[in-house]
N, C-alpha and C positions, 0 to 999 in steps of 0.2 A: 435592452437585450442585444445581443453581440452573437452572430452565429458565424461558425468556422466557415470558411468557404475554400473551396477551389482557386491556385491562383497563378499555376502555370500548368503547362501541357507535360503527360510524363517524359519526354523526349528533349525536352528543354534541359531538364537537368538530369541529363543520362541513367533514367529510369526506362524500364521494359513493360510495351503496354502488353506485349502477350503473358506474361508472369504476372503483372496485375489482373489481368483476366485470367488468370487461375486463382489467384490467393482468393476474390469476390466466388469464383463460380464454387470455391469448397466452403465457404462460409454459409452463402447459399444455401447448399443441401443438407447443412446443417440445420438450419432452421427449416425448410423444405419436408425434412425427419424428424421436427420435434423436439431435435434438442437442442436446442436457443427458440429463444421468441424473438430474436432481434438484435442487430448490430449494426455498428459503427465504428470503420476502418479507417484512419488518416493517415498516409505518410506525407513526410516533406524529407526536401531535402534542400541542402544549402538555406536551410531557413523558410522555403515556399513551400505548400502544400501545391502538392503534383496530383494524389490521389485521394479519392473523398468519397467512400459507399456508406450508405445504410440501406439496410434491406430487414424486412421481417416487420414486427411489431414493437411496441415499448407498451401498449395495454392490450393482451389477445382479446380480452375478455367483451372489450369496447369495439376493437380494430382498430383502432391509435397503431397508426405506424410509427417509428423510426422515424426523428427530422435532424436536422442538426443544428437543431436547438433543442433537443433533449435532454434533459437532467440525470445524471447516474448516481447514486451511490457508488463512489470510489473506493472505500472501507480503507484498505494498508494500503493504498496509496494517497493516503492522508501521511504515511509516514516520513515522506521526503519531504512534503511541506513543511509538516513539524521538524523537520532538520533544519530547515532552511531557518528557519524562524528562531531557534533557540542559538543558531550563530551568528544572526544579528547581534543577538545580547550579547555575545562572544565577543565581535566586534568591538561593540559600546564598552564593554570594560565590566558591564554587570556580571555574568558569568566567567568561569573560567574552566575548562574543559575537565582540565585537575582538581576542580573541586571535588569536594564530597557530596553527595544530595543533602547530606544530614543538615549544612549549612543553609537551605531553604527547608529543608524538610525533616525536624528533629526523630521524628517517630524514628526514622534510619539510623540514628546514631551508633547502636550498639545488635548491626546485624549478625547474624548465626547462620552456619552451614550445617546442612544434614550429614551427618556420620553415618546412620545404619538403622535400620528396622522402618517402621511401618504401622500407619494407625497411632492406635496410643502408646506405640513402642518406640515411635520415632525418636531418634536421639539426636541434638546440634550440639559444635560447638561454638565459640566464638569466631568468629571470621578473623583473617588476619589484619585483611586490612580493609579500607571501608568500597563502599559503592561511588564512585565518581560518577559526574556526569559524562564522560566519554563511555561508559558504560554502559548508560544509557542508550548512548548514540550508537553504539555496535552491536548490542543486543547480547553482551554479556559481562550481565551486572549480575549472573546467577539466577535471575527470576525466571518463570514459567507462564506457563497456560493450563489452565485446568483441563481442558478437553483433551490432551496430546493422551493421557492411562498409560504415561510410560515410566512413571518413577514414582517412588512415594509423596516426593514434594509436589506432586502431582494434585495425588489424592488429598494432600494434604490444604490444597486450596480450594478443590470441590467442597472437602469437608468442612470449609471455612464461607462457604454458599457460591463460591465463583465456579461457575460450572463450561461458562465462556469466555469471554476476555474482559469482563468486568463482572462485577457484582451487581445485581440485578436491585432497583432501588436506592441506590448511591451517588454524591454526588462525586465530582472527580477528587477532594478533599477526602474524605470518608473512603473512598476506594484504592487513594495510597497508606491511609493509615493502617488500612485492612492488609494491604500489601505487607507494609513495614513487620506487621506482627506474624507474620509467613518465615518459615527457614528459606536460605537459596539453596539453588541445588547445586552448588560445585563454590568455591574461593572465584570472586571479581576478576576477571580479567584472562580467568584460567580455559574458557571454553568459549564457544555461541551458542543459543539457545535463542530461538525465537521467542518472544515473550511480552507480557504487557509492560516492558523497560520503556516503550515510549507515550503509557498510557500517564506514568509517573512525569516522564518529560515535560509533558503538558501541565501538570501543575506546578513541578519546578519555575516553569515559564509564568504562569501565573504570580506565582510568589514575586517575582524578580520583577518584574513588568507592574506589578500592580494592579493588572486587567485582567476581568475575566478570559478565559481564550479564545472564545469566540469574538468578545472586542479587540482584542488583543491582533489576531490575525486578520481580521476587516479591516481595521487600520493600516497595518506595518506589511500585510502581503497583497492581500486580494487587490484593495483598490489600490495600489502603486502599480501591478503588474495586471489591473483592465481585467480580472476576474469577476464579470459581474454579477456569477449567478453560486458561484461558491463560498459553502458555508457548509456549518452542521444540521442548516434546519433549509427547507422549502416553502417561504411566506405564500399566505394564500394566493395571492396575484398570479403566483405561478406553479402552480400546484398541479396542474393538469399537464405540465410538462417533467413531472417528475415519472421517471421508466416506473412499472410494477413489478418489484422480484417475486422472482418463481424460483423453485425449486425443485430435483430431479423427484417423482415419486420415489416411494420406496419399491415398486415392482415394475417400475418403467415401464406401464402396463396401459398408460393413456389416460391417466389422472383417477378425479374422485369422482364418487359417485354421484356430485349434484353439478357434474358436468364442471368444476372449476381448473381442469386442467385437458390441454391437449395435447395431445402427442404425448413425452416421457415426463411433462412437466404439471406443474401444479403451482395455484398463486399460493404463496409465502403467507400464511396467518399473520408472520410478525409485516411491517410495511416503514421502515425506519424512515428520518427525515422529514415528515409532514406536520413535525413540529417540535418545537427547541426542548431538545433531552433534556434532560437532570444532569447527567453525567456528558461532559463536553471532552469527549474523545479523541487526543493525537493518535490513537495509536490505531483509529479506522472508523471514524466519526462523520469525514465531510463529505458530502453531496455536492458534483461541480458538471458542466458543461463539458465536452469537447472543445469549444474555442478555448474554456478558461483552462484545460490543461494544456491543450497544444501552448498558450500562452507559458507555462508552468517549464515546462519542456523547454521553450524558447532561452527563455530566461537562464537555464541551467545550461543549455550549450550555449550560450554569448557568453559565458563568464561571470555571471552575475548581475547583470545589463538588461533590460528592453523600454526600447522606446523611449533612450533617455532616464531611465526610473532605473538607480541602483541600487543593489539594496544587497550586496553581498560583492567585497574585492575579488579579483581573480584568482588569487592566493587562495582563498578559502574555500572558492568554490570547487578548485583543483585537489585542495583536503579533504575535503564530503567525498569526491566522488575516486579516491583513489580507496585503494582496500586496506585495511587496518588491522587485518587478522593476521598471524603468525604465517598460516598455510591454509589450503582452501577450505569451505565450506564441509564439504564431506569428513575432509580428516579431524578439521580442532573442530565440529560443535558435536552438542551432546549424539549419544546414539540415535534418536527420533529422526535427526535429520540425514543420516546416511543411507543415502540413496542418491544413485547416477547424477538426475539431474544434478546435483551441487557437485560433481567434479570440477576442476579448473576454474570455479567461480569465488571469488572471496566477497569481502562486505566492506562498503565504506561507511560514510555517516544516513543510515536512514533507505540506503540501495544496495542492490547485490554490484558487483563488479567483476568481469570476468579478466582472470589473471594469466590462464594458460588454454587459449581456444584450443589448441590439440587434445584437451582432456574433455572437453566440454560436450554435452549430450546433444545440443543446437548447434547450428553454425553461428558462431560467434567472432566480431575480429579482438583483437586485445583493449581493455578499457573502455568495453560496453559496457553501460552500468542503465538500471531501470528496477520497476518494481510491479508486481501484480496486487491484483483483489480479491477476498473473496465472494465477490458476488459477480464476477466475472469480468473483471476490466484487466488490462496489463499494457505496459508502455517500455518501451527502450530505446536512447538515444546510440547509435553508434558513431564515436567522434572520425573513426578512419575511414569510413563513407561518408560522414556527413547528413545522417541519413536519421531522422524521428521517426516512430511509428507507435500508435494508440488502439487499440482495442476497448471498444467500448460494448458490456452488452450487460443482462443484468438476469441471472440465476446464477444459485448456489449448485454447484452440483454434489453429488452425493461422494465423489471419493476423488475430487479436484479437478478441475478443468483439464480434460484431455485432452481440446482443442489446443494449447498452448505451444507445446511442442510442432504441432504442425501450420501455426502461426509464425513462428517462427523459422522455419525452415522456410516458407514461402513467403516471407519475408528477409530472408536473405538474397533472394532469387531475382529482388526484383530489381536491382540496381546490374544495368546492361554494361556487359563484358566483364 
């Protein structure tokens, strides 16, 4: 086991400890109020971690605090991993960006777009032209998510049993095929859509690789870059360091009635990771430590580098993390995602990127790139500070983390002058 630590003072590398003692004291009364059970705050800079909180709990139920060696469920931030990992292949010569998936993945051969109507009136036609794997990697290959209720391809995947971001009982073979026989919702390449593009990823990678993907990425990521506790699954041995998700009640009223929630929260019926899925998930599957992302983080601002262990040129890592969309976020993806936040932010491979911080709802400087969770984690390296920062905590909330925003803003703060 490997836990993150503390490794210089914030004043060493021109951090402010009074703005660090505000970003802890609002996290704090966050959990203080109920809503968080618990977090864990890292920044570094120049590479050292300067700052290091956890506060609250990872089990209310027990009184399990917060250590930093706790386990989280990282969910979409499993999705820069899986980016990182399928341009290895890239590299090796296995993959090629321009491919089509169809060339791993036949069921895609002969995709359809939705034309018009709804239900069993739905009409497709042929697509023009096919689904590539960079399509994948920007999250507009046309696919969706069932839960978004904002278009008929929508419904049209509920109605095909995926009511979340997989199919419930499937393994990750089964759940692209299921995909394949789905209309998109717009021509490849013509939108963004956030979607389960990198659920399909991961067994592209499978095909190509030969390996399942959870061998697949224990081999070729975890153990080169000292991830020891990340994976899709929590073996027993360490099982009691895995956080408890919670989730907001529905009347934020102070949980259920047999006492299993306090404050706004409540434990989560479902408890993911305490043992190896069926469905082996790129697209929000892995379960990892704060050391083994700060390591994650490391690695992606060296350039592809740590500790000796390369596993990605500086060229490509400079392609992952610059934005790949026409204009930002808010304008080219579907309507679902128009809203603020995504001003002045575009997408690279697998992260958001921000392209125009004057437009941006955060303070952000130019070619920030990072990703959230939904179970409450979120990370962003800023390369013109120099400056990582991680958020680790673990509840769903009911209508998105509204802490993030203001993680962000006091996290801007903290880097002095």
């Amino acid at each position: 086991m490997s836990e993150l630590r503390q490794q210089v003072e914030p004043a060493e590398v021109g951090l402010d400890p009074s703005a660090l003692r505000r970003l802890d004291e609002h996290f704090a009364r966050l959990v203080d109020d109920g809503r968080l059970p618990g977090y864990l705050i890292s920044v570094a800079r120049h590479g050292c971690v300067a700052h290091l909180t956890s506060y609250g709990l990872r089990d209310r139920e027990a009184g399990v605090p917060v250590g930093t060696d706790t386990i989280w469920r990282i969910q979409s931030m499993t999705k820069p991993i899986a980016s990182v990992a399928a341009l290895m292949l890239q590299e090796e010569g296995l993959l090629d960006l321009d491919d089509p998936i169809a060339r791993c993945l036949p069921a895609f051969a002969e995709p359809r777009v939705y034309v018009d109507g709804s239900g069993p009136d739905l009409r497709t036609r042929p697509a023009d032209g096919p689904v590539l794997i960079r399509h994948l990697l920007t999250h507009t290959a046309g696919l969706t998510f069932g839960f978004y209720h904002a278009h008929p391809v929508d419904a049209a995947y509920r109605a095909a049993g995926v009511e979340r971001a997989e199919p419930p009982d499937a393994d990750l073979a089964e759940a692209c095929e299921l995909f394949a026989g789905l209309p998109l919702q717009f021509e490849p390449g013509t939108q963004w859509n956030y979607s389960v593009a990198t659920t399909v990823l991961g067994r592209v990678m499978e095909v190509v690789s030969g390996q399942p993907l959870d061998t697949f990425l224990a081999e070729r990521v975890f153990r080169p870059l000292g991830m020891a506790d990340a994976g899709f699954w929590v073996p027993e041995d360490r099982a009691d360091r895995l956080a408890v998700l919670y989730a907001e009640s529905d009347g934020g009223d102070g949980g259920d009635k047999d006492g299993g929630g306090k404050g706004s929260l409540v434990r989560s019926p479902e408890q993911p990771g305490r043992s190896r899925p069926r469905l082996l998930s790129a697209n929000g599957g892995l379960v990892a430590s704060a050391h083994d992302y700060h390591r994650f983080m490391e690695f992606l601002r060296r350039g592809g580098e740590l500790d000796g262990a390369r596993l990605l040129s500086p060229q490509t890592v400079a392609t992952m993390l610059s934005n790949h969309l026409p204009a930002d976020l808010r304008t080219f993806a579907s309507p679902v995602h128009d809203f603020p936040g995504n001003a002045g932010v575009g997408f690279g491979f697998g992260v958001s990127v921000v392209i125009d911080p004057a437009r941006t709802e955060s303070p952000a400087g130019p070619g920030l790139y990072g990703w959230s969770g939904a179970a409450g984690t979120t990370f962003w390296v800023d390369p013109q500070r120099d400056l990582t920062v991680q958020f680790m905590s673990q509840v769903r909330p009911a209508a998105g983390p509204a802490w993030y925003a203001d993680l962000r803003r006091l996290g801007h703060e903290v880097v002095a002058g």
